[in-house]
N, C-alpha and C positions, 0 to 999 in steps of 0.2 A: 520095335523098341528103339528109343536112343541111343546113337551112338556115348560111349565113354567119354572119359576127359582125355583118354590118349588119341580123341579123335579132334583136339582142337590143340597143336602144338605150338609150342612158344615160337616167336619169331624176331628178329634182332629188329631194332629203329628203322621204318622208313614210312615215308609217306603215303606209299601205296599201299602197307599193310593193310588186311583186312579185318579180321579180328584183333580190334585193339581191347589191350585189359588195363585198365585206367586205374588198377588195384595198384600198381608200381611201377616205378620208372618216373621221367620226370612231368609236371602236374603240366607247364606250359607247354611240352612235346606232345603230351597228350590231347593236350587240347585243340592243335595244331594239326597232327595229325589227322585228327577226327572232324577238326571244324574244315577245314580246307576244301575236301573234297566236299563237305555239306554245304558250304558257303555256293561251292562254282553249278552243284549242282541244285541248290537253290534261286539260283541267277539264269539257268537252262525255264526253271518254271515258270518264272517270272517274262522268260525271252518267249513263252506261248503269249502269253496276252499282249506282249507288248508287239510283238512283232503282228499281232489281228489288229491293234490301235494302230498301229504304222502305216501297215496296208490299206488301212481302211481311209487313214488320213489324206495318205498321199491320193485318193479319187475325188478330193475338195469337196466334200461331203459333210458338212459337221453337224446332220443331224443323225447319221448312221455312225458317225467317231464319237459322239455323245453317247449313244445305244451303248455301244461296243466297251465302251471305257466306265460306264456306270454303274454295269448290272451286277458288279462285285457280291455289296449284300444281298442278294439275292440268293447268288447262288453259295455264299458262306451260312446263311441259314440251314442248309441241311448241311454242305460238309464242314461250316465250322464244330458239327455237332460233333461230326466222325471224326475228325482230326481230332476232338479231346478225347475220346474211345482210344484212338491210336496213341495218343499219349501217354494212355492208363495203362495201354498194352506195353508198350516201350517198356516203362518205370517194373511192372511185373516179371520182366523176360529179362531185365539188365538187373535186377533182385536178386533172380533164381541165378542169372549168370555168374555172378560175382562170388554166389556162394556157391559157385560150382556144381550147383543141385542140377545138374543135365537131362534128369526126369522131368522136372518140373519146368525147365526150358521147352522139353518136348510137348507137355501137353499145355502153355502155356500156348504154345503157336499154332497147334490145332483148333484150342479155343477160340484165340483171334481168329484164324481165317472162317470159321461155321459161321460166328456172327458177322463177318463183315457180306458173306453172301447172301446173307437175309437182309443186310441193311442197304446192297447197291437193290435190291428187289425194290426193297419199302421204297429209297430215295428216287427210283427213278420216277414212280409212279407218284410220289407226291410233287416232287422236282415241277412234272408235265400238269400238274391240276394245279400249283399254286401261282404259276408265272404271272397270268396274265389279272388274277387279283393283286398281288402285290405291288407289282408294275403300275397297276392304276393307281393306289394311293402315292409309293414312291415320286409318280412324272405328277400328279396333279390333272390326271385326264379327265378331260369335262368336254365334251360331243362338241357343247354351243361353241368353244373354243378351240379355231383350226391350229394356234400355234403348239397347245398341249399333244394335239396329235403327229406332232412331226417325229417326236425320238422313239413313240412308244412299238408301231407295228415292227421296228426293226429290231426291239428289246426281246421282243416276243418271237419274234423267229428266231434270234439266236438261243436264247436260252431253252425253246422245246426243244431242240438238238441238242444242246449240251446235256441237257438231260437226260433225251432218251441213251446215248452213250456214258453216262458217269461212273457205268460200272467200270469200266478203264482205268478213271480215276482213283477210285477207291482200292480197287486191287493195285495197284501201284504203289499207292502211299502204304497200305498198311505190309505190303512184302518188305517194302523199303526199308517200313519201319522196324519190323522185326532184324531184317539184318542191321539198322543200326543201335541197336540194341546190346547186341555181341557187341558192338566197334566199329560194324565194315561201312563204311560209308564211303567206299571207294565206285563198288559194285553197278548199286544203285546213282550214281554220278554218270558212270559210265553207258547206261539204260538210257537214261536223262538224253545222252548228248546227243544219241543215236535218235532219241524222238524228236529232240528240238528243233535238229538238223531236216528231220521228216516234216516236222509242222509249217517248218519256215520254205520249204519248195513247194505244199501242196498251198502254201495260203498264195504265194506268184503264181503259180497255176491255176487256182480255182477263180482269184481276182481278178487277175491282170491277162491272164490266157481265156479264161471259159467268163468272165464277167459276170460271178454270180455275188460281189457283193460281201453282204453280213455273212447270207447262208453259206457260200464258200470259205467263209475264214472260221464256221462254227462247225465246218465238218472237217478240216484241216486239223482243227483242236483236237477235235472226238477221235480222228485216226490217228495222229501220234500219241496220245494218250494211251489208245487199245494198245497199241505197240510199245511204248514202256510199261505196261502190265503184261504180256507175252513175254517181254525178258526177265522182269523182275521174277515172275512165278516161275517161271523154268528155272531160273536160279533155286528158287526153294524146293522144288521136286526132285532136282540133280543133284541137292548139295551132301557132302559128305560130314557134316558136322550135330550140331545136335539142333541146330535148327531145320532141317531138311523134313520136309510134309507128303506125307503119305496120305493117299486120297482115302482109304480107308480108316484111317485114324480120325479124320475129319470131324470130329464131333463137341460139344459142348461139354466141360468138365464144370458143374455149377459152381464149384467153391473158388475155382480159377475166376471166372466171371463174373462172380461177385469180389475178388481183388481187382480187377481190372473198370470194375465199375467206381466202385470206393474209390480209384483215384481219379478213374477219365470222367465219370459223371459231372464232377463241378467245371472240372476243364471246358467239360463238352457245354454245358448249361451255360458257362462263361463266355462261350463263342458264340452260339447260337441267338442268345439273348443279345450280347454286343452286335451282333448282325443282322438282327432286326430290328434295333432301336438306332442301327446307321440307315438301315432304309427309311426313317423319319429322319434323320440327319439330311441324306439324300434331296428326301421330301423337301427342309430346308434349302439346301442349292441350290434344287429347279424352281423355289419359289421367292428365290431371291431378287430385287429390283437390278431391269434391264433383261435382254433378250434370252428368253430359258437354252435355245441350244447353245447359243455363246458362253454363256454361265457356265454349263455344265459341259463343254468343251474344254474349257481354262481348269475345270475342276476335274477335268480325264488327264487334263497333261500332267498336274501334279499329283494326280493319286499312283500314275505311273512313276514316277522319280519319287515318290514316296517307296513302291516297293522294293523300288530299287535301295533305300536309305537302311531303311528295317533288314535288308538281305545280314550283313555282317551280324546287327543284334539276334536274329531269330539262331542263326546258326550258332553263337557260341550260349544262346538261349539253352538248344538242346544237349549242345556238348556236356553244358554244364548240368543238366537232368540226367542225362544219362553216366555220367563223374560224379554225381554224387548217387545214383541209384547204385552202382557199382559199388562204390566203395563203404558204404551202407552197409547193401548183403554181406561185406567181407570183413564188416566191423569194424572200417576205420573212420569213425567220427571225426579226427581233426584234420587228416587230409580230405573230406567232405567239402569240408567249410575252408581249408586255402583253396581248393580248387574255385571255391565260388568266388573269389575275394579274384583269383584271376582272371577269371573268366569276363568279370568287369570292367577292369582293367584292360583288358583289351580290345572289351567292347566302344570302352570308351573313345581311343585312338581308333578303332576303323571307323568310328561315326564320324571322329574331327575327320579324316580322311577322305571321308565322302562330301560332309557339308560343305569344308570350302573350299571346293573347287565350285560346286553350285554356288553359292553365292557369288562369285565371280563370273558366273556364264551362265545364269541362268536364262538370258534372254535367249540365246543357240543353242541350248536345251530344249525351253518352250519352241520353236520352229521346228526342232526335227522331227516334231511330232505333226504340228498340225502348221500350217504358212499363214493362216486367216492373221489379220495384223491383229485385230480383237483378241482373239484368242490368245495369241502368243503374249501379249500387254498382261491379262489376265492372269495367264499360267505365271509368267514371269514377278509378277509381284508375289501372289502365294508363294511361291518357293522361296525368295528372298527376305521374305517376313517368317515363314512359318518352319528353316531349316533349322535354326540354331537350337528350336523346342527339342531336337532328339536326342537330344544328351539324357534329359527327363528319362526316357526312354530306353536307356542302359542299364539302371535302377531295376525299372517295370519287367524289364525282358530275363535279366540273367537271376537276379534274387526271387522270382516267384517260378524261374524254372527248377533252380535249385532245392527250394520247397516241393515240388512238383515230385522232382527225384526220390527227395525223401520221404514221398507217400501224404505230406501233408499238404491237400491240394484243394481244399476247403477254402480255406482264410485266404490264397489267391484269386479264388472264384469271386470272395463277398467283396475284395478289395476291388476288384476290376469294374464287377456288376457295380459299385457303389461310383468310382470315378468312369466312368464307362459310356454308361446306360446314365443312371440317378441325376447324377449331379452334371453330365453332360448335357442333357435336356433340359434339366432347369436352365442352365445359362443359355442353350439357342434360345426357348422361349421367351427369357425374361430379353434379351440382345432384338429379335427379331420383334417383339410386340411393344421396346420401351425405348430402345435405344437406337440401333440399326439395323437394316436387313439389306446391306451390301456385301457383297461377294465375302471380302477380307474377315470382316468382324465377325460373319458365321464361320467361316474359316478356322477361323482361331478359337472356336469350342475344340477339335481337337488337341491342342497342346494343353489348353483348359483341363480336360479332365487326364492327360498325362500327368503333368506336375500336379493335380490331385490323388493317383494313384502312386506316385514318387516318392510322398510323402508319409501316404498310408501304410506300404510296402515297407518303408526306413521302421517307422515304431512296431511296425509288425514284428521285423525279421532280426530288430536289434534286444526287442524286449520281453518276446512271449515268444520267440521259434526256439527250438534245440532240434539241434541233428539228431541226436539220440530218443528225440522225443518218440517218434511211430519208424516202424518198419512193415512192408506192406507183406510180406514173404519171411 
């Protein structure tokens, strides 16, 4: 049975707290509290790929730095899927939390974890069967054409490794997710650091000591990953609260996962889709005029200092999903909606925070990744052209997570899918078949379909959302 509410006691302000209750106390403390540690330990996640791009840079290789820095959507097709499942799960588990219903916390988190171990089952085995199809149309592989084939065999050895390990991944995020759910998002930070730190000596070891390349920097991933899912789960099997998982409870409560569906399925459709219609994006890149690895080197260096831009947005993204699922379950609609108005707000100052200093250094940016002069010329204009777009993206990130929170996760999904996917394509097509098909002007279909979605979001969420409108719990 679950433990009671006298098993999760109140605790005075600090940044380390772990269960934060976002029902009272102040909206920016809370938000701070909870985004900080989600912020440092989203910047740990991002320190996996970047520090496999780096390693792999620093061997003057740019058709394996190409491989390594591209295969994003690929591998966000199956977990962007899960990650909106996890989302749905969050929004259920921070609902029941808020209303204090601790039964319902409990078998909320049984539910998530049954189906997430059916789905690292499914993912691994489709992960390993759809690589080496997608990969072909993403790179443009054509036999007659030896330049098509330089980036693709290394795409494809990384990615059947990361796959056959993703269960790692998956149990990670969704342990995570559940303790940030309650608040704790100190825990799961601290997991994080301990693998980051693991990824980034086996990737000098497996490259630079044993010289194996892509394959060493794709099993460097796969082991620290195992290892922040070994800490995260034993965090929930040990814990003393009302999230703590009992291997025989383990089971599926259908009306629970049909809540958790209702909100993660548009999520999850929403990523999945956007992630397949970036591997035609992709497509775009590598088939863009002048040299495919060059291109798509200059477009690994900025997708990196890209994750790095979204870090602040994604985090005070979730604060604010999970501040307004909270305070939801607890029935307070008007600190819902100040809390979103903050959360913007602050999104907005860490985005100026970030972009200009890149606009000023973008060129020693671009080098630390890769020295090729091409390259770094390349990367360094994207960034200086394409930073100032993420303000867009303050809008997009914190008002559709906040909807999210409050169960209405629909009108997000058709927003995104519509500036996303839709209307992102139209403009490569009509750009690459009428106008240009240089590096830059494909480029900039991204901020295209941001301030698309910017826009949709504002009439959305100023003239047909209400907080009060759905409760998912």
């Amino acid at each position: 049975m679950p433990p009671d509410a006298a098993a999760v006691p109140e605790r005075k302000f600090s940044l380390l707290r772990r269960d934060v209750d976002m029902t009272r106390g102040s909206i920016a403390g809370n938000m701070v509290r909870f985004a900080v540690p989600l912020l440092l330990g989203n910047f740990l996640q991002q320190l996996y790929n970047l520090t496999d791009t780096w390693v792999i840079g620093r061997m003057e290789d740019s058709a394996a730095y190409a491989a390594v820095g591209n295969i994003g959507p690929v591998i966000n097709i199956l977990i962007g899927f899960f990650l909106g499942f996890s989302t749905g799960a969050g929004v259920v588990i921070s609902q029941y939390y808020g209303k204090k219903d601790y039964k319902g916390v409990h078998d909320a988190v049984h539910t998530t974890v049954a189906a997430t171990l059916v789905m690292a089952l499914i993912f691994t085995v489709l992960g390993v069967c759809m690589t080496p199809l997608i990969l072909r149309v993403m790179l443009h592989v054509d036999p007659s054409d030896p330049e098509t084939l330089v980036v693709y065999p290394h795409a494809v050895r990384y990615l059947t490794i990361y796959f056959c390990g993703v269960s790692g991944l998956l149990l990670y995020n969704i342990s995570s997710g559940i303790l940030r759910a309650v608040g704790d998002s100190v825990r799961p930070f601290i997991f994080l650091c301990i693998s980051a730190v693991s990824n980034i000596l086996l990737d000098f070891l497996f490259v630079f000591g044993f010289h194996w390349g892509v394959t060493g920097v794709a099993l460097a991933t796969v082991i620290a990953q195992a290892a922040s899912a070994a800490f995260a789960v034993t965090v929930l099997l040990r814990a003393k609260n009302c999230v703590k998982v009992t291997l025989r409870d383990i089971r599926v409560d259908r009306e629970i996962l049909g809540k958790i569906f209702r909100v993660g399925l548009p999520a999850a459709v929403q990523t999945s889709l956007t992630a397949f219609s970036n591997v035609f994006v992709q497509s775009y890149i590598s088939g863009t005029n002048g040299i495919q690895k060059i291109n798509m080197s200059s477009w690994t260096t900025y997708s990196k200092v890209d994750g790095i831009i979204f870090l602040p947005l994604q985090s005070l993204a979730l604060a604010a999903t999970t501040f307004v699922g909270q305070n939801l379950g607890a029935g307070n609609p008007d600190r819902a909606r100040k809390g979103t108005h903050v959360a913007y707000f602050m999104a907005v100052g860490c985005t100026l925070a970030v972009i200009i200093p890149v606009e000023f250094f973008c060129p020693y940016i671009a080098e630390f990744f890769q020295s090729d002069p091409d390259v770094v010329a390349g990367a360094a204009l994207l960034l200086r052209v394409l930073s100032p777009f993420y303000l867009f993206s303050c809008v997009n990130q914190v008002y559709n997570g906040a909807m999210r929170g409050a169960g209405d996760s629909t009108p997000p999904m058709i927003i995104m899918l519509t500036a996303f996917v839709f209307l992102r394509q139209i403009y490569l097509f009509v750009m690459t078949h009428y106008i240009s098909n240089d590096l830059l002007p494909v480029g900039l279909g991204y901020p295209f379909g941001w301030f698309m979605c910017m826009i949709m979001t504002l009439i959305y969420y100023n003239f047909f959302f209400k907080y009060t409108k759905k409760k998912v719990v």
